[in-house]
LOLUM-189733 format. One record per residue: x, y, z of N, C-alpha, C, O, CB in turn. Coordinates in Angstrom, 3 decimals, always signed. Glycine has a CB too. Layout:
+----------+----------+----------+----------+----------+----------+----------+----------+----------+----------+----------+----------+----------+----------+----------+
!     n_c1 !     n_c2 !     n_c3 !    ca_c1 !    ca_c2 !    ca_c3 !     c_c1 !     c_c2 !     c_c3 !     o_c1 !     o_c2 !     o_c3 !    cb_c1 !    cb_c2 !    cb_c3 !
+----------+----------+----------+----------+----------+----------+----------+----------+----------+----------+----------+----------+----------+----------+----------+
!        X !        Y !        Z !        X !        Y !        Z !        X !        Y !        Z !        X !        Y !        Z !        X !        Y !        Z !
...
+----------+----------+----------+----------+----------+----------+----------+----------+----------+----------+----------+----------+----------+----------+----------+
! end
This chain:
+----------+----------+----------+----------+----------+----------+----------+----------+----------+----------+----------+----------+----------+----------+----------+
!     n_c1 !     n_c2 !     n_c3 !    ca_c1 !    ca_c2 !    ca_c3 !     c_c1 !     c_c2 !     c_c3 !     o_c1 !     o_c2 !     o_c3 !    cb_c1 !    cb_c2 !    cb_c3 !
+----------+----------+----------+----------+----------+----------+----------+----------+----------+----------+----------+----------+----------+----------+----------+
!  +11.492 !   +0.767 !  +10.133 !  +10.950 !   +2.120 !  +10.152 !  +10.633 !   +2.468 !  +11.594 !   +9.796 !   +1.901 !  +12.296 !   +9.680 !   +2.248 !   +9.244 !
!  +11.481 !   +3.559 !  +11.964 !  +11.109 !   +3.563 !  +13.372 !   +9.572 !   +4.573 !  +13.991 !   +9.318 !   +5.513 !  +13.238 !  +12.556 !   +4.146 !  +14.052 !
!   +8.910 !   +4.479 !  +14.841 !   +7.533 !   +4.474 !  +15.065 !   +7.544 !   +6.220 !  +14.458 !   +6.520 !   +6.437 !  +13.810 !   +6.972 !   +4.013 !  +16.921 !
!   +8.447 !   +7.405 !  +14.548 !   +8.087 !   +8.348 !  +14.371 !   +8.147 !   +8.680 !  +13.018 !   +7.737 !   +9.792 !  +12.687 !   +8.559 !   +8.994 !  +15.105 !
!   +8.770 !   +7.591 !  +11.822 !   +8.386 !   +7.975 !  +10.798 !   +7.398 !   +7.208 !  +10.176 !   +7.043 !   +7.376 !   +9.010 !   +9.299 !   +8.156 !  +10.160 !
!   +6.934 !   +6.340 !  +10.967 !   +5.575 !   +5.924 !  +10.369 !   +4.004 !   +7.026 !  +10.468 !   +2.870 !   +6.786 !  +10.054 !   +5.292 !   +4.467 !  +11.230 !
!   +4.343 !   +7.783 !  +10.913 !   +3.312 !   +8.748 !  +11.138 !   +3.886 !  +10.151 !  +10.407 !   +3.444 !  +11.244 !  +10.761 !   +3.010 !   +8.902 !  +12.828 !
!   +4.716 !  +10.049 !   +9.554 !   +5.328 !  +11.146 !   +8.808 !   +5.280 !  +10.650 !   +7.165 !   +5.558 !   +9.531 !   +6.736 !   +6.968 !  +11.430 !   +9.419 !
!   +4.857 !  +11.795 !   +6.427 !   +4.510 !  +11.098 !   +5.033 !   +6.479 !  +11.420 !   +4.236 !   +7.403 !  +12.183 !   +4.520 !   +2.663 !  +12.287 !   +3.938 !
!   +6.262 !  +10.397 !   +3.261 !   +8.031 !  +10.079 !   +2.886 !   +8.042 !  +10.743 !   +2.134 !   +9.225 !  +10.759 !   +1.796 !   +8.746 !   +8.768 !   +2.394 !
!   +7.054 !  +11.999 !   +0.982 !   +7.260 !  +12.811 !   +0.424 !   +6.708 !  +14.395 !   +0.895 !   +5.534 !  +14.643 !   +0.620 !   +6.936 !  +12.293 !   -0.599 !
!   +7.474 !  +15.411 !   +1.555 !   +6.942 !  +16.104 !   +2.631 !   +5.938 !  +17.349 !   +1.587 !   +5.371 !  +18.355 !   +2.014 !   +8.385 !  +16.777 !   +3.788 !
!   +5.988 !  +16.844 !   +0.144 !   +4.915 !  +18.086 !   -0.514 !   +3.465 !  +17.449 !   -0.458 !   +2.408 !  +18.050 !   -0.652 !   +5.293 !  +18.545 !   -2.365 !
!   +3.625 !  +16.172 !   -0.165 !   +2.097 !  +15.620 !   -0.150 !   +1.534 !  +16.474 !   +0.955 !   +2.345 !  +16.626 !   +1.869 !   +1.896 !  +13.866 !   +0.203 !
!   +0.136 !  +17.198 !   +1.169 !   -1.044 !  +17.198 !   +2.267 !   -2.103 !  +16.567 !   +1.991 !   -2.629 !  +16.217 !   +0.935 !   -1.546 !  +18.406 !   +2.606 !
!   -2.368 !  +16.455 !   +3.118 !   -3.489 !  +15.245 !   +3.632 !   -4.705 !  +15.244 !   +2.807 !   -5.320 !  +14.278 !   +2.356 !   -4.051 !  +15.461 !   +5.226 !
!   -5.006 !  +16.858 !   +2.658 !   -6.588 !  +16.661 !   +2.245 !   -6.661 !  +16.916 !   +0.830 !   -7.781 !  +17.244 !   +0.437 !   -7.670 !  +17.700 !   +3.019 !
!   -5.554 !  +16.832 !   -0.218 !   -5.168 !  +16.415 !   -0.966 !   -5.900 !  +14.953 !   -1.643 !   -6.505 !  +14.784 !   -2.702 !   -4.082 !  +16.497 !   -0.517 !
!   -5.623 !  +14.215 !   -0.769 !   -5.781 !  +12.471 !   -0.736 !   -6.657 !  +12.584 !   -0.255 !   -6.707 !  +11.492 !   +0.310 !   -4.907 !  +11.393 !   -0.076 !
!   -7.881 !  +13.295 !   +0.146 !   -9.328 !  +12.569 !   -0.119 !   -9.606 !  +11.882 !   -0.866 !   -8.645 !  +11.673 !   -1.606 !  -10.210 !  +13.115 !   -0.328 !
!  -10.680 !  +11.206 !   -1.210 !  -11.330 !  +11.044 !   -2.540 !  -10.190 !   +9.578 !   -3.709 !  -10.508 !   +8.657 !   -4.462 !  -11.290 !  +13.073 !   -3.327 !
!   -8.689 !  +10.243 !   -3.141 !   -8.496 !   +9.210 !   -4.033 !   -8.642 !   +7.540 !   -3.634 !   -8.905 !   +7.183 !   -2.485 !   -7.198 !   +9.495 !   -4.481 !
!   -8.400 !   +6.446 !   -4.925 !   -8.177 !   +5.277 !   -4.332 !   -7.072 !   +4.843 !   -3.647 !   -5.977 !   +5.344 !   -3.901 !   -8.331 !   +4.555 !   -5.062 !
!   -7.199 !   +3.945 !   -2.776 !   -5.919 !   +3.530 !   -2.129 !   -5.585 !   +2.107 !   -2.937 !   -6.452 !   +1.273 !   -3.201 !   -6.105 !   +3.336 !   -0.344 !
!   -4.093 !   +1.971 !   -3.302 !   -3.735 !   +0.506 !   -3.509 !   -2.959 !   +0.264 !   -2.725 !   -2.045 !   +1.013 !   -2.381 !   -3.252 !   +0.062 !   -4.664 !
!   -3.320 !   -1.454 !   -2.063 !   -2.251 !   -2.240 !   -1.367 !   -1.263 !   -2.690 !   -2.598 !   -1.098 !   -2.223 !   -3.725 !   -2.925 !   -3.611 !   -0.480 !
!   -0.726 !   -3.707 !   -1.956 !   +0.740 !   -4.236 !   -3.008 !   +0.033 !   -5.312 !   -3.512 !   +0.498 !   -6.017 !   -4.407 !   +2.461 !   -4.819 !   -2.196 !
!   -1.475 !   -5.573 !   -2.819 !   -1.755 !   -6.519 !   -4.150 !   -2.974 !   -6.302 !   -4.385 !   -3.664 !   -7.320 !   -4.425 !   -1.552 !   -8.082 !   -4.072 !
!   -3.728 !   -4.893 !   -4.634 !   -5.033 !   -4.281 !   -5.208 !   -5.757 !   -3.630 !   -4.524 !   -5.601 !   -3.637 !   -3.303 !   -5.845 !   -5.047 !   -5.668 !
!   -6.509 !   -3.066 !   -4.979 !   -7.332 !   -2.190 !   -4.664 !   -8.169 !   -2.260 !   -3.113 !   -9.032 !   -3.126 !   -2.966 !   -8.151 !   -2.244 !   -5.784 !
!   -7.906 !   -1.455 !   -2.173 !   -8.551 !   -1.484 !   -1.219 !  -10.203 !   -0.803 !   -0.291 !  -11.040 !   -1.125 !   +0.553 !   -7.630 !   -1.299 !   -0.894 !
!   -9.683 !   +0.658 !   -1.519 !  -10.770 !   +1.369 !   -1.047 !  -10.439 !   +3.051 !   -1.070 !   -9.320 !   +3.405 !   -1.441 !  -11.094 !   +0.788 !   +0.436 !
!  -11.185 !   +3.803 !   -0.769 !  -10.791 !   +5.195 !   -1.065 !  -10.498 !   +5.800 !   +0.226 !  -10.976 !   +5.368 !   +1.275 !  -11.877 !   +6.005 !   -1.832 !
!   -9.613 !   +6.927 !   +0.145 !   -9.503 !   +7.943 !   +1.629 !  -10.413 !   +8.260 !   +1.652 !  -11.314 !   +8.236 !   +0.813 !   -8.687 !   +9.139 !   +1.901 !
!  -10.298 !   +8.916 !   +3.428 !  -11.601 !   +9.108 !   +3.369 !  -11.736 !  +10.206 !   +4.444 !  -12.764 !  +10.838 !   +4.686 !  -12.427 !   +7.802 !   +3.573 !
!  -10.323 !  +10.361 !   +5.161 !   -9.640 !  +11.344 !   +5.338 !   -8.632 !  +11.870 !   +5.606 !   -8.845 !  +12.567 !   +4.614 !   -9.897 !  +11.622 !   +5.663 !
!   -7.634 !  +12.271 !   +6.009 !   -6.063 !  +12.729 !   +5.808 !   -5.793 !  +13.825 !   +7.266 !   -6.537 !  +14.544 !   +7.934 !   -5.835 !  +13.762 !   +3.975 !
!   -4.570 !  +13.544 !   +7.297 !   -4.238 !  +14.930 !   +7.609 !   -2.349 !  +14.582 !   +7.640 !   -1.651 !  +13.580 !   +7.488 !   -5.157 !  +15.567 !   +9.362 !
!   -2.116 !  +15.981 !   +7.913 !   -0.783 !  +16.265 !   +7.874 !   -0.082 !  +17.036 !   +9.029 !   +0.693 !  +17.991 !   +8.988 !   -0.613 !  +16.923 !   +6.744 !
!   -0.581 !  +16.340 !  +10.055 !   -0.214 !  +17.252 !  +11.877 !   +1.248 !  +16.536 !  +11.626 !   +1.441 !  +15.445 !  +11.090 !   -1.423 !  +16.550 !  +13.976 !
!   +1.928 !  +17.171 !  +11.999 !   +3.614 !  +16.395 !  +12.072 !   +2.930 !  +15.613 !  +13.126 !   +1.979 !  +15.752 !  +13.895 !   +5.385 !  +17.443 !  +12.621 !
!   +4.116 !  +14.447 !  +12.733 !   +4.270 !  +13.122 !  +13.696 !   +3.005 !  +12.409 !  +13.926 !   +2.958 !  +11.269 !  +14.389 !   +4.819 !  +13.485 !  +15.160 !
!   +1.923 !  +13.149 !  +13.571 !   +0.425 !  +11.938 !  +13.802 !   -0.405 !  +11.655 !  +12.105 !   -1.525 !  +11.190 !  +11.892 !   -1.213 !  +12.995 !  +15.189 !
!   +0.732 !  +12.180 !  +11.019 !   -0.327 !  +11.930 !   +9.624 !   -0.689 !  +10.615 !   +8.993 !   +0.000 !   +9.595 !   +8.952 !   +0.244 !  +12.595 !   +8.414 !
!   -2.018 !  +10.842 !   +8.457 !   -1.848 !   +9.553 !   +8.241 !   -3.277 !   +9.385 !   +7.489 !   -3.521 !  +10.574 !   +7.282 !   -1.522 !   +8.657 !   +9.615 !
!   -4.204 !   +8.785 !   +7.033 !   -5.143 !   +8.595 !   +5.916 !   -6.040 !   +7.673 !   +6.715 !   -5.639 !   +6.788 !   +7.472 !   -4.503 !   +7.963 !   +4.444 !
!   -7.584 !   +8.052 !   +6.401 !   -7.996 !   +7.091 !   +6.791 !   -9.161 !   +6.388 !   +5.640 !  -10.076 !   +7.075 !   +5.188 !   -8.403 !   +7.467 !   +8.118 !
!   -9.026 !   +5.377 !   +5.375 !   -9.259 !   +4.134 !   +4.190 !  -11.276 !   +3.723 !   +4.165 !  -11.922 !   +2.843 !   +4.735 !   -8.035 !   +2.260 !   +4.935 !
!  -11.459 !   +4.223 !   +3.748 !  -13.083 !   +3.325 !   +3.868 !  -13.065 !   +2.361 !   +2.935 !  -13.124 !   +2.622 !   +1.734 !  -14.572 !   +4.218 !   +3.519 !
!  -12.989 !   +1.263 !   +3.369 !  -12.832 !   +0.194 !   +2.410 !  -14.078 !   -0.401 !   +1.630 !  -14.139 !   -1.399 !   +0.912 !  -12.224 !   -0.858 !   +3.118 !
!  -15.145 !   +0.602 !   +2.023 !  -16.204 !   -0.101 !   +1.337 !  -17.068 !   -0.849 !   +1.301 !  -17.968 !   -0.895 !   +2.140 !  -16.054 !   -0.419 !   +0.859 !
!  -16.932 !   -1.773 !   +0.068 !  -17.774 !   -2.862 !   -0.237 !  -16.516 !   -4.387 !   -0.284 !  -16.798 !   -5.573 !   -0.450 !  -18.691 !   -2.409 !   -1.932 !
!  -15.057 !   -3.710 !   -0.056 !  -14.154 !   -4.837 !   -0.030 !  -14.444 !   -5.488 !   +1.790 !  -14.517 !   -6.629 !   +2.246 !  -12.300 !   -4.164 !   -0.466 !
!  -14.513 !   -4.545 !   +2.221 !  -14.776 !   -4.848 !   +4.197 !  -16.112 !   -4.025 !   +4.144 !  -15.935 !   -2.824 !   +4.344 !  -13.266 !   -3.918 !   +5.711 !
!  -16.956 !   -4.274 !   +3.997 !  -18.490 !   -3.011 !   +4.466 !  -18.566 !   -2.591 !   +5.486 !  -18.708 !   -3.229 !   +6.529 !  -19.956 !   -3.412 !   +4.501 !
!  -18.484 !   -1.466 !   +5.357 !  -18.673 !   -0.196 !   +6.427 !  -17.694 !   +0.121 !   +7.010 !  -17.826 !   +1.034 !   +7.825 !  -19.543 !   -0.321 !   +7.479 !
!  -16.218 !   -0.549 !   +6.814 !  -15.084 !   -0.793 !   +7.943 !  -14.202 !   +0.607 !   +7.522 !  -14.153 !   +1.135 !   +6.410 !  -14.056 !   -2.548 !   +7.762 !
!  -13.637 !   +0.960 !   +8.566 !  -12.267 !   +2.310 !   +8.090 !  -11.336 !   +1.885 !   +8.798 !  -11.526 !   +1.507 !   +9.954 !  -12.432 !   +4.129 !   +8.509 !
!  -10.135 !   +1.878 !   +8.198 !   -8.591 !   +1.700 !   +8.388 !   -8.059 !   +3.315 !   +8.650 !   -8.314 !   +4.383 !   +8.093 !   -7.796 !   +0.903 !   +6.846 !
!   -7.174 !   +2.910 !   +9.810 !   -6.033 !   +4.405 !   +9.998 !   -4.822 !   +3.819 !   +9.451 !   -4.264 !   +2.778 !   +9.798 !   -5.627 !   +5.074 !  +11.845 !
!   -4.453 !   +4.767 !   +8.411 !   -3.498 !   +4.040 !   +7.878 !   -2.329 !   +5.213 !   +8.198 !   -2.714 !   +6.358 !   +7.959 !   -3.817 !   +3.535 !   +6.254 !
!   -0.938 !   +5.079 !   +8.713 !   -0.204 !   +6.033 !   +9.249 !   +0.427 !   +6.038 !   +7.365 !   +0.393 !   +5.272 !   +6.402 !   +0.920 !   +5.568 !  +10.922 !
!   +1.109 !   +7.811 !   +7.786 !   +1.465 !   +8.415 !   +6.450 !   +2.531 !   +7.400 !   +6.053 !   +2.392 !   +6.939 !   +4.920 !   +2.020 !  +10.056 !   +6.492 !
!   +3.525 !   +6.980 !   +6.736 !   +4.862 !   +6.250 !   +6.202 !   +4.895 !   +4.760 !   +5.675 !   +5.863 !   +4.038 !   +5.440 !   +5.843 !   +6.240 !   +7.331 !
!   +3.258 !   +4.474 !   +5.539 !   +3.192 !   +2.810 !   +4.710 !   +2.293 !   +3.826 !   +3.318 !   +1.550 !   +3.099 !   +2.657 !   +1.802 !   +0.935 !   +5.902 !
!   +2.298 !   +4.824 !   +3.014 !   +2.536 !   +5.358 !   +1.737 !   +3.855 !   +5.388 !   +0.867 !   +4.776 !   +6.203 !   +0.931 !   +2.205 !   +6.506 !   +1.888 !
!   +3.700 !   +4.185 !   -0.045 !   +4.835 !   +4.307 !   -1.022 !   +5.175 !   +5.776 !   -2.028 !   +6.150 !   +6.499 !   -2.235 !   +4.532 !   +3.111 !   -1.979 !
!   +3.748 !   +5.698 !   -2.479 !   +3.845 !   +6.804 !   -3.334 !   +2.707 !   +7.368 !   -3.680 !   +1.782 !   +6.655 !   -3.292 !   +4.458 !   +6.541 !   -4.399 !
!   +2.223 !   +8.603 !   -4.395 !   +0.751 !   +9.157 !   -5.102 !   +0.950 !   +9.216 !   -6.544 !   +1.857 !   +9.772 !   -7.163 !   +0.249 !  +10.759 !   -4.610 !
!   +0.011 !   +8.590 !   -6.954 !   +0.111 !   +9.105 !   -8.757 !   -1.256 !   +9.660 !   -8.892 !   -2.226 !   +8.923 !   -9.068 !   +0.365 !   +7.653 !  -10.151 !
!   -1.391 !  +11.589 !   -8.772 !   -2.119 !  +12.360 !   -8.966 !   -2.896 !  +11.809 !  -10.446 !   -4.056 !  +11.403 !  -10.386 !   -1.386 !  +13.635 !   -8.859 !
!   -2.394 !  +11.828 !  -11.321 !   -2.487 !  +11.432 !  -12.644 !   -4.290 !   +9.854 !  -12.656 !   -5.480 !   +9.920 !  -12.967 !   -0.351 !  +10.671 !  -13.058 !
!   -3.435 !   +8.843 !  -12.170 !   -4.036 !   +7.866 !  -11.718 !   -5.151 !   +8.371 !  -11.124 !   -6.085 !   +7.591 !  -11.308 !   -3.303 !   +7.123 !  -10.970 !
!   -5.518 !   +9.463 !  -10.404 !   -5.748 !   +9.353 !   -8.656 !   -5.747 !   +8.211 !   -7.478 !   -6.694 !   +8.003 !   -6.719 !   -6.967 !   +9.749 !   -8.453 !
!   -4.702 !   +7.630 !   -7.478 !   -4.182 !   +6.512 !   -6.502 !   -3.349 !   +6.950 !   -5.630 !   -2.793 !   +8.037 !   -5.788 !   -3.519 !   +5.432 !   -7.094 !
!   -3.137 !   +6.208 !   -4.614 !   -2.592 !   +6.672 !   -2.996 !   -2.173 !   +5.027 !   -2.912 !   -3.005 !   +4.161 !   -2.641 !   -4.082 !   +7.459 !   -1.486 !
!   -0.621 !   +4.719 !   -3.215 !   -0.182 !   +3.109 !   -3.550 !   +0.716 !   +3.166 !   -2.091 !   +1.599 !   +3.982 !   -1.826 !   +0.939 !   +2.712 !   -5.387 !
!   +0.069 !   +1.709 !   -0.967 !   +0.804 !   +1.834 !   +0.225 !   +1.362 !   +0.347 !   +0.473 !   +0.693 !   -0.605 !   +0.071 !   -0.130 !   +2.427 !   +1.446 !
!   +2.467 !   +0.164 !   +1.070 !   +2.960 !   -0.765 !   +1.225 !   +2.822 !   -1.923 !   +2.363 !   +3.681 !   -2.491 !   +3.037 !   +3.826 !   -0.327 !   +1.106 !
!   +1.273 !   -2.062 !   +2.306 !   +0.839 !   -3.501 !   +2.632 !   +0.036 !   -3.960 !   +2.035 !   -0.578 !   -3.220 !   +1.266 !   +0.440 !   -3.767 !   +3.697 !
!   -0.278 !   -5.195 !   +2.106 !   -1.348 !   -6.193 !   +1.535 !   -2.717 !   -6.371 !   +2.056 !   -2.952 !   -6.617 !   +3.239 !   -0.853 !   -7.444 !   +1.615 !
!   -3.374 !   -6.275 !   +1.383 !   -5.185 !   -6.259 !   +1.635 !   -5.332 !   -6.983 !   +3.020 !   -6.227 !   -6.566 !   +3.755 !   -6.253 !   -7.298 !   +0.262 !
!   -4.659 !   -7.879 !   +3.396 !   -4.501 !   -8.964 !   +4.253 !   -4.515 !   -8.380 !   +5.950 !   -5.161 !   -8.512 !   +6.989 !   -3.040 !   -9.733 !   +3.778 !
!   -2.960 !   -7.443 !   +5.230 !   -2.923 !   -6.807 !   +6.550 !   -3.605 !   -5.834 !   +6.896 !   -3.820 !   -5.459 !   +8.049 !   -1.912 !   -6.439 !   +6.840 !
!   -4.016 !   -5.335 !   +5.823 !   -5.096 !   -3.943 !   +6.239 !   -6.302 !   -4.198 !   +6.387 !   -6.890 !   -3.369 !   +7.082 !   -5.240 !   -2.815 !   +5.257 !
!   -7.024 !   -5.187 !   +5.931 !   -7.691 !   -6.111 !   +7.031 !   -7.846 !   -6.401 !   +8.369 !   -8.793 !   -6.039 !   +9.066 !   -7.451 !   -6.900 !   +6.903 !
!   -6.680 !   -7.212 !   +8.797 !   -6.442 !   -7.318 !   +9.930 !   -5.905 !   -6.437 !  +10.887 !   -5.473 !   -6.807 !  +11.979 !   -5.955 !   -8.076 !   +9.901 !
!   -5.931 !   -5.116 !  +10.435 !   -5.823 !   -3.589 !  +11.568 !   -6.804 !   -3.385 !  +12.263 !   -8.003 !   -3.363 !  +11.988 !   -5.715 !   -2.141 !  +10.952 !
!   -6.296 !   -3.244 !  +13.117 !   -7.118 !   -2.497 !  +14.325 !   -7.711 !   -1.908 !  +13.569 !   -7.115 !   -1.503 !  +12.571 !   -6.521 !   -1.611 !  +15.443 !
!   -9.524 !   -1.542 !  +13.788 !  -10.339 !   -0.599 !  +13.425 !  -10.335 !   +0.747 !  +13.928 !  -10.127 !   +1.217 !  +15.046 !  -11.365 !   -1.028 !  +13.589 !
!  -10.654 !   +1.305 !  +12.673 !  -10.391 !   +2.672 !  +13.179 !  -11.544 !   +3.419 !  +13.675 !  -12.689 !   +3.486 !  +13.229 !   -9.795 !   +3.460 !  +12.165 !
!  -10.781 !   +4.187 !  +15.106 !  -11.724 !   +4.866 !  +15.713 !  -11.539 !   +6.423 !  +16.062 !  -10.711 !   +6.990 !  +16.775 !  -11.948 !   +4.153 !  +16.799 !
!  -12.708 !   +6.949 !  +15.231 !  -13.133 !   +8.504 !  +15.133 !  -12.438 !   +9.212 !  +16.523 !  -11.593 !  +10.103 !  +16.433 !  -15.051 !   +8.700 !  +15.131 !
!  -12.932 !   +8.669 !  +17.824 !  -13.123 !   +9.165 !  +19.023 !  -11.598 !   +8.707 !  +19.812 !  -11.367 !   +8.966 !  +20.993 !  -14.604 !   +8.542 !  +19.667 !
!  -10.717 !   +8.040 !  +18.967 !   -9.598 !   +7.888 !  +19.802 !   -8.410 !   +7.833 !  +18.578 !   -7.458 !   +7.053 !  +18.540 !   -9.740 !   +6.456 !  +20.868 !
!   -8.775 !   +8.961 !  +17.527 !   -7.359 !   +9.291 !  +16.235 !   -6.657 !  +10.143 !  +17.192 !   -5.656 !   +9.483 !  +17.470 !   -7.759 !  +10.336 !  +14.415 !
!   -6.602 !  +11.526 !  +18.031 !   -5.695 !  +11.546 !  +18.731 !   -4.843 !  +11.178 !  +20.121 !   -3.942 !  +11.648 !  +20.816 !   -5.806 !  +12.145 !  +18.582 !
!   -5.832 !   +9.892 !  +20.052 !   -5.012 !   +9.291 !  +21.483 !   -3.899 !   +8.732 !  +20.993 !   -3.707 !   +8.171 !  +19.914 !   -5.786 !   +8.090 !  +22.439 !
!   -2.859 !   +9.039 !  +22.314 !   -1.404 !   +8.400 !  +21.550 !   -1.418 !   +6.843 !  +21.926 !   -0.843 !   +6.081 !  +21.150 !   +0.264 !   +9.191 !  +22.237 !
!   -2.262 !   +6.135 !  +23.481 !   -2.068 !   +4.689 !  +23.365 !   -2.438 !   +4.421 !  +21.827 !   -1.539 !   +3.890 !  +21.175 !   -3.035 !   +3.814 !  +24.472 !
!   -3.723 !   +4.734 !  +21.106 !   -4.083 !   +4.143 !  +20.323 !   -3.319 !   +4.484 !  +19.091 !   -3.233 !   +3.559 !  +18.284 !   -5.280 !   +4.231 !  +20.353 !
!   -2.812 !   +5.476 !  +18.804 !   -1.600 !   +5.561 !  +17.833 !   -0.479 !   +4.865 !  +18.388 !   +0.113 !   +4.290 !  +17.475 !   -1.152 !   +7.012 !  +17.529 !
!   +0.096 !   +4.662 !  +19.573 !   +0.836 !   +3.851 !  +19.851 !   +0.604 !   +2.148 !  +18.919 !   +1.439 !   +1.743 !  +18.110 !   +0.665 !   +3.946 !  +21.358 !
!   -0.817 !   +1.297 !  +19.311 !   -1.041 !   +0.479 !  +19.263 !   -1.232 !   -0.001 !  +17.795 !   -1.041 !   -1.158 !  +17.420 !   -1.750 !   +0.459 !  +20.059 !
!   -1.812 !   +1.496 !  +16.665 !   -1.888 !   +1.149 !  +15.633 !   +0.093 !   +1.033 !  +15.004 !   +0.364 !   +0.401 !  +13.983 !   -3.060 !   +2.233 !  +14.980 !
!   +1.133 !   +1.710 !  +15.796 !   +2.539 !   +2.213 !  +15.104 !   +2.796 !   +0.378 !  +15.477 !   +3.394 !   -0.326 !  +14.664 !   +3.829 !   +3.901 !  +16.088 !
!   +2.370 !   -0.066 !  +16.501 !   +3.008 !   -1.000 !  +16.942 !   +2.510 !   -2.226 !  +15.763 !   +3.383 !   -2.992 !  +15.354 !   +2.682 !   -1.178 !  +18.556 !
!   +1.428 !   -2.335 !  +15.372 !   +1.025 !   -3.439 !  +14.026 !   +1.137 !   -3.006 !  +12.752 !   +1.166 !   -3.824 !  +11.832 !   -0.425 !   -3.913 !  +13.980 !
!   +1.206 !   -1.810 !  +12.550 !   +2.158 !   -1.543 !  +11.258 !   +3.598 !   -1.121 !  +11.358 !   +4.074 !   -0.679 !  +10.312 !   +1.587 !   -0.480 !  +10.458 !
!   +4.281 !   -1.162 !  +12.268 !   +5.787 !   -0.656 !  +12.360 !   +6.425 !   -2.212 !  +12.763 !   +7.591 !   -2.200 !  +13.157 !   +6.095 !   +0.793 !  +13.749 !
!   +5.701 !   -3.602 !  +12.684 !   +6.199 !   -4.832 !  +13.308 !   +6.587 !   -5.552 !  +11.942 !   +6.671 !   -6.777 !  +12.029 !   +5.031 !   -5.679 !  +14.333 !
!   +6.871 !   -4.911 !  +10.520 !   +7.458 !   -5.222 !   +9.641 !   +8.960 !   -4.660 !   +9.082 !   +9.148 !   -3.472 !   +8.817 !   +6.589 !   -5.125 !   +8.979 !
!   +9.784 !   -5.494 !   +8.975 !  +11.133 !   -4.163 !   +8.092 !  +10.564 !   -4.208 !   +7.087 !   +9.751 !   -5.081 !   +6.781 !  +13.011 !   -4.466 !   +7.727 !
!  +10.943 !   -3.158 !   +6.329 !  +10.021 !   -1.951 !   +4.702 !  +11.404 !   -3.474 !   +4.124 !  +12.441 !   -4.025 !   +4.493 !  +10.600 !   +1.180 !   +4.245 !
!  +10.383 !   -3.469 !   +3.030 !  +11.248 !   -3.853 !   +1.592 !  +12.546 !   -3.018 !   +1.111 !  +13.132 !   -3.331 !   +0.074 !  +10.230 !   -3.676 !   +0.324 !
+----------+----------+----------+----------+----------+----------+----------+----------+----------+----------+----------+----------+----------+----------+----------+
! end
């Protein structure tokens, strides 16, 4: 996935603030809820409060490790493992539109080929 569609959501009717509120699933459970979204071309992407699974911690999660939404559910199902979304860079309020730091987050989630 190359870095500019990891920051682009793979179904272009989804918006961001849409996916508040819902839960997020990794590929192997439950991580935590959005917590906020957006849909700027080329920088979208969700951001995860994980809760009581990581306390107090928030994940930037770029739009293109979204597999899919099941409105129905209210779930937001993305294609990594608790493990790795864990081990992300923490997310920071004061540097979502810096591009090093979107650089740095494209660079640890774009260092997998997609299934």
């Amino acid at each position: 996935m190359s870095t500019t569609d990891l920051w682009t959501y793979r179904d272009s009717a989804l918006i961001g603030n849409a996916l508040v509120g819902l839960d997020v699933e990794a590929t192997d459970g439950e991580i935590g809820k959005v917590d906020e979204a957006t849909d700027e071309a080329g920088t979208s992407g969700i951001v995860v409060d994980t809760g009581t699974w990581i306390f107090g911690r928030k994940v930037l999660l770029p739009a293109g490790v979204i597999e899919r939404v099941d409105l129905d559910e209210e779930k937001v199902y993305v294609s990594r493992t608790k493990e790795e979304i864990k081990n992300a860079p923490e997310y920071d309020d004061s540097r979502k539109t810096d591009e090093d730091y979107r650089a740095e987050l494209g660079a640890y989630y774009g260092d997998r080929e997609e299934d």
